[in-house]
TORVOGU-573428 format. One record per residue (C-alpha): x, y, z; residue number from 0. Coordinates in pm, 1 decimal, decimal comma. Example, Ala and Ser with C-alpha at 12.3 -4.5 7.8 and 13.67 -1.06 7.14 Angstrom:
TORVOGU-573428
@px->1230,0 py->-450,0 pz->780,0 seq->0
@px->1367,0 py->-106,0 pz->714,0 seq->1
end
This chain:
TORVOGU-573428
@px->10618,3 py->5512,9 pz->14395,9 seq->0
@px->10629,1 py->5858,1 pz->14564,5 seq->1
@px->10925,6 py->6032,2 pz->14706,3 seq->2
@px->10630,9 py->6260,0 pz->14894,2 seq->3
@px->10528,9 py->6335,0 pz->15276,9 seq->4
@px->10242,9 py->6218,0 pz->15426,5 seq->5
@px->9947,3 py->6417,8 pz->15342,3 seq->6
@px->9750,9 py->6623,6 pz->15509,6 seq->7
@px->9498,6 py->6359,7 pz->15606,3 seq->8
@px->9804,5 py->6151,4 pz->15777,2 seq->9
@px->9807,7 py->5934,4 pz->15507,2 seq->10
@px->10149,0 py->5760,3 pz->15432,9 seq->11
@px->10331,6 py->5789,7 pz->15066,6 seq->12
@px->10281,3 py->5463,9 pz->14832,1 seq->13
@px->10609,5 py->5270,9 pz->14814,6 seq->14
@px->10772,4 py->5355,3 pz->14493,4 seq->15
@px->10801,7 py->5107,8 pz->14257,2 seq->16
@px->11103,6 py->5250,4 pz->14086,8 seq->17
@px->11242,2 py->5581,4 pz->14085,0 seq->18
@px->11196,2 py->5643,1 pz->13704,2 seq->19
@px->10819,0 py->5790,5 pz->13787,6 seq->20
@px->10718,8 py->6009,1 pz->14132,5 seq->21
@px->10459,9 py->6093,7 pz->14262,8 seq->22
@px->10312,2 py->6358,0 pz->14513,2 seq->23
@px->10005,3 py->6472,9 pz->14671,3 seq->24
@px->9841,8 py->6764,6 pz->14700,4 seq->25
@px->9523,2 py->6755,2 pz->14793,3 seq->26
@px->9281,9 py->6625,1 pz->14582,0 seq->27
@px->9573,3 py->6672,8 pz->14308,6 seq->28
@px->9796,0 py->6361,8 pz->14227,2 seq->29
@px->10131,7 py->6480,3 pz->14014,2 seq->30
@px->10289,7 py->6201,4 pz->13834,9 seq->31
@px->10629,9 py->6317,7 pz->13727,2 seq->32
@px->10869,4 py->6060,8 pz->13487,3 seq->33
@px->11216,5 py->6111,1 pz->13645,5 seq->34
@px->11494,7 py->6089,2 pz->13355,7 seq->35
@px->11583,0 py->6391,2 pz->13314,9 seq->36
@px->11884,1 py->6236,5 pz->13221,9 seq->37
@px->11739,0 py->6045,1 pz->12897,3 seq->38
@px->11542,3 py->6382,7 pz->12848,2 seq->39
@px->11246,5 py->6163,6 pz->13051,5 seq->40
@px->11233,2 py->5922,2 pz->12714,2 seq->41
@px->10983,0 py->5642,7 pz->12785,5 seq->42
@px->11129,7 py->5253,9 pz->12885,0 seq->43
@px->10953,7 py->4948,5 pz->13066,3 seq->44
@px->11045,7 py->5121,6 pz->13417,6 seq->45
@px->10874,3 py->5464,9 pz->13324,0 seq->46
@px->10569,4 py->5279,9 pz->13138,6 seq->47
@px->10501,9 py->5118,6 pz->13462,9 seq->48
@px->10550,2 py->5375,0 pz->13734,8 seq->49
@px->10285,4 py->5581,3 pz->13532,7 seq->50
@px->10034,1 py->5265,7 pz->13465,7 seq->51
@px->10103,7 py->5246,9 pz->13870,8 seq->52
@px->10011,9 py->5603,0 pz->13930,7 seq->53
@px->9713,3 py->5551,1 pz->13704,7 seq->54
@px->9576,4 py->5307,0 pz->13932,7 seq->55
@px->9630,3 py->5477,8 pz->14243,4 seq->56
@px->9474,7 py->5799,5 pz->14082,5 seq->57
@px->9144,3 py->5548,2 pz->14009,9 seq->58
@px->9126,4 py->5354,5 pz->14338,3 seq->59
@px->9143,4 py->5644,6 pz->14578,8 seq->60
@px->8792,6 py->5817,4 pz->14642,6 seq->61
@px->8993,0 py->6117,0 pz->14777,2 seq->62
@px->9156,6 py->6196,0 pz->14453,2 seq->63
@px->9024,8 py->6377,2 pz->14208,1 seq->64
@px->9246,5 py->6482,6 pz->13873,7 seq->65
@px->9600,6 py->6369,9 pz->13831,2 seq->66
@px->9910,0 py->6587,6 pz->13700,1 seq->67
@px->10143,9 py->6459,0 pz->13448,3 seq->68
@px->10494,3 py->6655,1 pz->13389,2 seq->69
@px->10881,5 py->6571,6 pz->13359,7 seq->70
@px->11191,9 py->6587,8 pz->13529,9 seq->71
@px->11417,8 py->6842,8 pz->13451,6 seq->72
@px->11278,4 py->7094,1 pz->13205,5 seq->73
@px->11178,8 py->6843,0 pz->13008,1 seq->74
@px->10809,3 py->6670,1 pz->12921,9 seq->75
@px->10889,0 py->6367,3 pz->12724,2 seq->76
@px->11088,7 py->6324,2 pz->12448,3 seq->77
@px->10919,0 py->6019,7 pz->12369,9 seq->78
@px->11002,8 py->5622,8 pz->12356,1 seq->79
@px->11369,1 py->5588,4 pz->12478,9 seq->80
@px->11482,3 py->5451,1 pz->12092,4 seq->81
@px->11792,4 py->5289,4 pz->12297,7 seq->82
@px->11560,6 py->5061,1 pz->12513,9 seq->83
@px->11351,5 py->4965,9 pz->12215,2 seq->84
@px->11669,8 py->4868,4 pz->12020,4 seq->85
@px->11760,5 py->4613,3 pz->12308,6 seq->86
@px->11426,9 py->4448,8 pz->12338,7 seq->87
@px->11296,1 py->4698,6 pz->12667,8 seq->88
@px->10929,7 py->4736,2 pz->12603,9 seq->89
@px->10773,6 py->5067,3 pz->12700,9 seq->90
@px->10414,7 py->4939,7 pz->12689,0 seq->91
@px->10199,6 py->4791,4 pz->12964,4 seq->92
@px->9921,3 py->4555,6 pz->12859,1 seq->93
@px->9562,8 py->4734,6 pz->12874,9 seq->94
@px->9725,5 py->5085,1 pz->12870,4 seq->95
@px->9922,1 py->5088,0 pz->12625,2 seq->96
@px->10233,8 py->5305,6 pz->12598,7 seq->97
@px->10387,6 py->5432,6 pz->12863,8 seq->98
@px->10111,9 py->5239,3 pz->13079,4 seq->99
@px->9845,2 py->5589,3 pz->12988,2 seq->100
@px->9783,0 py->5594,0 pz->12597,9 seq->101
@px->9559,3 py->5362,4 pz->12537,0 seq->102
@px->9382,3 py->5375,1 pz->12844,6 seq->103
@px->9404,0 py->5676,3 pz->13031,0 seq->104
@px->9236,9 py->5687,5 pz->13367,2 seq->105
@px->8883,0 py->5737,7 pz->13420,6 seq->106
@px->8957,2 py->6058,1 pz->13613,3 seq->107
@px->9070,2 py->6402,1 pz->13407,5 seq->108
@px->9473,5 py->6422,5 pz->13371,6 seq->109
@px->9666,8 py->6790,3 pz->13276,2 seq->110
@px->9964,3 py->6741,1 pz->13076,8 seq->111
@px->10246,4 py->7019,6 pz->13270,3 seq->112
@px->10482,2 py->7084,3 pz->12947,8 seq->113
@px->10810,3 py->7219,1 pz->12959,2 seq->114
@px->11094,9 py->7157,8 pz->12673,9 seq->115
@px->11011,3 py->6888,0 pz->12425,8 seq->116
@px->10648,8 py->6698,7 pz->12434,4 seq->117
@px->10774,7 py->6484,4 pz->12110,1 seq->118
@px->10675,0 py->6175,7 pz->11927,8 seq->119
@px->10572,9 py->5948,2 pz->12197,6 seq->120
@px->10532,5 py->6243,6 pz->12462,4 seq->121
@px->10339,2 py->6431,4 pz->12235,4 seq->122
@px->10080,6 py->6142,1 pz->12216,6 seq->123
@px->10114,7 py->6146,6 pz->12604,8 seq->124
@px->10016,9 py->6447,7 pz->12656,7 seq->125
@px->9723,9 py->6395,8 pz->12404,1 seq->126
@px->9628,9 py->6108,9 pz->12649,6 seq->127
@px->9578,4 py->6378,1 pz->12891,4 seq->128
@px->9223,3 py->6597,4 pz->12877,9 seq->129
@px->9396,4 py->6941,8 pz->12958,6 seq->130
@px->9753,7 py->7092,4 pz->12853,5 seq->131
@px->9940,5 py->7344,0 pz->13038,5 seq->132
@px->10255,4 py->7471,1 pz->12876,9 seq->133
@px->10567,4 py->7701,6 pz->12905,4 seq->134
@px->10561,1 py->7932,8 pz->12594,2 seq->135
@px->10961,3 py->7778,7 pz->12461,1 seq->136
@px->10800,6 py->7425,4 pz->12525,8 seq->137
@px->10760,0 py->7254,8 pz->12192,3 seq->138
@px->10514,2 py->6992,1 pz->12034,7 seq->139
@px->10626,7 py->6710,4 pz->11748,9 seq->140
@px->10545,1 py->6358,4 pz->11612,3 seq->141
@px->10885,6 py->6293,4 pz->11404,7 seq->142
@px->10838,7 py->5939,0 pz->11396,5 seq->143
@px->10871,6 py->5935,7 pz->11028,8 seq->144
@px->11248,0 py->6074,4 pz->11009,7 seq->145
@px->11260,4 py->5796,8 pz->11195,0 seq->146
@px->11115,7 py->5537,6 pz->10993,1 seq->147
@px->10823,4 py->5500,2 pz->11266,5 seq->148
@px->10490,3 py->5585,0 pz->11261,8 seq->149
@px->10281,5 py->5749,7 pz->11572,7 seq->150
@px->10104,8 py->5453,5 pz->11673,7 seq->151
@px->10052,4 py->5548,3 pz->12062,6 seq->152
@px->9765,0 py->5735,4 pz->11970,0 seq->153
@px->9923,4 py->6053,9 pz->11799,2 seq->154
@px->9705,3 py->5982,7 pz->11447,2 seq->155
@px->9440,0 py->5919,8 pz->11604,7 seq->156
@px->9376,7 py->6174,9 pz->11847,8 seq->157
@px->9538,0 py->6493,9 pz->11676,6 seq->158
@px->9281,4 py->6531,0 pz->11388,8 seq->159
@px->8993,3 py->6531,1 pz->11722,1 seq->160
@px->9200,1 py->6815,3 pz->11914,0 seq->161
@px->9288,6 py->7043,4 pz->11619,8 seq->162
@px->9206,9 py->7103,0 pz->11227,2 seq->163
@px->9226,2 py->6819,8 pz->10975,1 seq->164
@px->9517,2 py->6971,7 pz->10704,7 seq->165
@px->9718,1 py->7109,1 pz->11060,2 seq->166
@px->9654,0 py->6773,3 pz->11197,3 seq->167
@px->9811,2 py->6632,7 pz->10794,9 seq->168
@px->10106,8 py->6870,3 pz->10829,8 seq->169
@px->10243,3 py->6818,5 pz->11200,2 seq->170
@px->10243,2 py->6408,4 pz->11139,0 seq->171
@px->10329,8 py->6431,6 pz->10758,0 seq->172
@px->10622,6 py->6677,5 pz->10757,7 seq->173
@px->10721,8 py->6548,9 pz->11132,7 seq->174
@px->10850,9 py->6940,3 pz->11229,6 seq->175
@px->10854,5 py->7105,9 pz->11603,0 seq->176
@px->10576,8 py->7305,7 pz->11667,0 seq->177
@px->10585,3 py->7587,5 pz->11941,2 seq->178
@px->10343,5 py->7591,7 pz->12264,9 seq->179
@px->10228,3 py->7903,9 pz->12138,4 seq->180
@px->10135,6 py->7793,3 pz->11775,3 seq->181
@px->9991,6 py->7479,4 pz->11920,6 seq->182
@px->9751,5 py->7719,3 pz->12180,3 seq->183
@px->9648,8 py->7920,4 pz->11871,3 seq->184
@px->9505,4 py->7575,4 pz->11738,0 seq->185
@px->9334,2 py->7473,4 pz->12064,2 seq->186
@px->9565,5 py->7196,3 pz->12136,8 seq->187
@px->9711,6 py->7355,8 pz->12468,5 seq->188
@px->9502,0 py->7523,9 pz->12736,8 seq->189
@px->9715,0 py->7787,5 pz->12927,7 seq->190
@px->10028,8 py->7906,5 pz->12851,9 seq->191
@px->10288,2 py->8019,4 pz->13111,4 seq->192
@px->10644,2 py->8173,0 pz->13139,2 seq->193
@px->10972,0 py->7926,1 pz->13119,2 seq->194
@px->10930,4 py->7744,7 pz->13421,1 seq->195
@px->10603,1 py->7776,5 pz->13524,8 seq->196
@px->10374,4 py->7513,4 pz->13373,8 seq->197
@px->10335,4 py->7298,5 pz->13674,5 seq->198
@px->10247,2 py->7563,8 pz->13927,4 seq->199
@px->10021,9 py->7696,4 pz->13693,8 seq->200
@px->9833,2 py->7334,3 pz->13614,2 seq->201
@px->9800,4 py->7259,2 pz->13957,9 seq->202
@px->9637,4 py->7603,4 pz->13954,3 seq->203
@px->9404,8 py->7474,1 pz->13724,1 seq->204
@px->9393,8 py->7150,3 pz->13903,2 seq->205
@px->9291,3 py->7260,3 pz->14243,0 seq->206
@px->9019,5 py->7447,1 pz->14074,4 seq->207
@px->8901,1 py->7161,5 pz->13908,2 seq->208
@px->8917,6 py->6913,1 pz->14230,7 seq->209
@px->8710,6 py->7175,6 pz->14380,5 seq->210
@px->8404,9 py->6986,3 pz->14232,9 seq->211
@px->8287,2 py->6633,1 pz->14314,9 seq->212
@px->8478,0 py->6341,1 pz->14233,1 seq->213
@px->8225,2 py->6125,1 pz->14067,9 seq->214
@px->8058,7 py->6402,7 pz->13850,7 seq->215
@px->8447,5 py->6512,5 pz->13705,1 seq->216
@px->8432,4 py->6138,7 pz->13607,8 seq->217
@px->8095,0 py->6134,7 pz->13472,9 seq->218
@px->8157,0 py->6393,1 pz->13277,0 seq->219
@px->8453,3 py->6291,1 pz->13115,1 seq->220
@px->8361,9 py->5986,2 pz->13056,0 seq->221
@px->8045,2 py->6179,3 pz->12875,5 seq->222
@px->8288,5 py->6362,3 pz->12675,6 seq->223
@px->8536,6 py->6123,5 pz->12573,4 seq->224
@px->8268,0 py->5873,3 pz->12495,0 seq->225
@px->8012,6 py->6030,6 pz->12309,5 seq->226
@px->8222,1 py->6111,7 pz->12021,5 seq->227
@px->8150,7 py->5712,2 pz->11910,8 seq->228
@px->7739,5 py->5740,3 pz->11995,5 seq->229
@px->7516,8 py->5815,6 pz->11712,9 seq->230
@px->7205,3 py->6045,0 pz->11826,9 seq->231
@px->6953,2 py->5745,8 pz->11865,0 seq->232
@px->7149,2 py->5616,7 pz->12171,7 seq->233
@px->7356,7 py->5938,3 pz->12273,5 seq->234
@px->7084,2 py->6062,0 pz->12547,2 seq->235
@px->7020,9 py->5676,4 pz->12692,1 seq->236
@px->7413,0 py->5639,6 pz->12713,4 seq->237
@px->7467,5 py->5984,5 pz->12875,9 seq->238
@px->7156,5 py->5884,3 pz->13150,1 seq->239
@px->7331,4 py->5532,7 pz->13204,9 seq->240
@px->7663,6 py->5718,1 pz->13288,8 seq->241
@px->7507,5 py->6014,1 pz->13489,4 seq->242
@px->7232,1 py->5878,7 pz->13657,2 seq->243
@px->7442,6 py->5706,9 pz->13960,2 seq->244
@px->7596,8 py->6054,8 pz->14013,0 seq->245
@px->7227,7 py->6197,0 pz->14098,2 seq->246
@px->7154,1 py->5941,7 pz->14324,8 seq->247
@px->7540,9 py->5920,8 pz->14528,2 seq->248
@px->7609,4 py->6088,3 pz->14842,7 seq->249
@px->7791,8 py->6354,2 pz->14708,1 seq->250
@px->7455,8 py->6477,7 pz->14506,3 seq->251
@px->7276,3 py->6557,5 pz->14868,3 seq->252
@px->7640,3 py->6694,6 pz->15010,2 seq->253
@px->7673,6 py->6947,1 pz->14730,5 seq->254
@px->7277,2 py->7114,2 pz->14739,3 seq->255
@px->7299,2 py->7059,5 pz->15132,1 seq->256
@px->7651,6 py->7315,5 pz->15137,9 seq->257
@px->7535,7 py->7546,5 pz->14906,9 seq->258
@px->7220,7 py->7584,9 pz->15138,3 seq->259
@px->7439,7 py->7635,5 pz->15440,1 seq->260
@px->7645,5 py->7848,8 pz->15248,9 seq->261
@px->8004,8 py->7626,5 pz->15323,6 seq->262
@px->8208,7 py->7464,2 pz->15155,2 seq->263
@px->8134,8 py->7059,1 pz->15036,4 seq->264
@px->8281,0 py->6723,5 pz->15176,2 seq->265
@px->8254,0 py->6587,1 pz->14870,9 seq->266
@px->8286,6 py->6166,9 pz->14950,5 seq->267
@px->8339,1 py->5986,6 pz->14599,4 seq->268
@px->8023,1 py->5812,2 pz->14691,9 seq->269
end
């Protein structure tokens, strides 16, 4: 489901699936991109897929590190595509939830690349993602209840973690657009960036991240994600079963042995 070259390594692109979801690679760096620009990249069965696809290639694949997620022309997501749930067309893929990423996002970290409208459904997609990169005009929402809906991909649930409780209360009670800016202010997005400009600048701050070994960025957001659920009795035991493989890989004698030899590491995944 990728529309890209080979890589550098001579690898050949993965089939697409369907052309509603991209992909490309760039390095370590997979960028997932929903492709309809058309429905302002709303979420259907096709898109919900594709990214549940890209998911899984982004796990498998020792030589990938972080994934990207943006949208087609100018646009994030404007959510689920209301037209397709009307007729039956279900955006959700079992074990991932909506749009195959909120419910279970992949083990590896994920940056949300925002332009336009991250609303209602795409807003809980890009809280699915562990980092947020957006354009300054981009703008943040869960208006499921002008709707008569309710932000059940995760919106409720995460929100109240990523920013203060009564801000949290106001953006899903009143259901209003909130500005990239105001929504950096709160700690919800990372890095802003002019019109434009969000997706070179998150694989900026990809690349720097996939500079570092595969298996401890997975350790250690599986650390972070995780530990929000352990009380302190079991928090240190949990965190030990989760990091101690790292220690003992392949890539925990690579990284010591480079920074001896003063190059740069071959990090393995193993």
């Amino acid at each position: 489901m990728t529309d890209a070259a080979p890589s550098e390594g001579g690898r050949p692109p993965t089939p697409p699936e369907n052309d509603a979801v991209l992909t490309e690679e760039d390095g370590a760096v997979l960028v997932i991109t929903i492709n309809r620009p058309e429905a302002r990249n709303a979420v259907n069965g096709d898109v919900a897929r594709g990214i549940a696809a890209a998911a899984e290639e982004l796990e498998s694949r020792k030589d990938l590190s972080i994934g990207i997620l943006t949208g087609a022309g100018g646009t994030f997501c404007s959510g689920m595509d209301l037209k397709g749930f009307l007729t039956g067309d279900n955006p959700i893929v079992e074990g991932r939830g909506f749009a195959g990423l909120t419910q279970q996002p992949p083990a590896k970290p994920m940056i949300a690349a925002v332009e336009g409208y991250a609303l209602a459904g795409g807003c809980e997609v890009a809280l699915a993602c562990d980092m947020v990169v957006a354009a300054r005009d981009a703008q943040f929402g869960l208006p499921e209840p002008k709707r008569g809906l309710v932000a059940g991909a995760g919106g409720l649930l995460r929100l109240p973690q990523r920013i203060p409780y009564h801000i949290a209360m106001e953006i899903a009670l009143t259901g209003d657009k909130y500005s990239a800016e105001r929504m950096a202010e709160l700690g919800f997005v990372n890095r802003l960036t002019d019109s434009g400009g969000a997706l070179a600048a998150a694989k900026e701050l990809a690349l720097k991240v996939a500079e570092n070994a595969p298996l401890a960025l997975a350790a250690t957001k599986r650390v972070i994600v995780e530990s929000a659920d352990w009380t302190s009795d079991e928090a240190w035991q949990k965190q030990q079963e989760i990091t101690l493989p790292v220690f003992t890989s392949k890539d925990a004698q690579e990284g010591p042995a480079a920074f001896a030899e003063k190059r740069k590491p071959n990090w393995k995944g193993e």
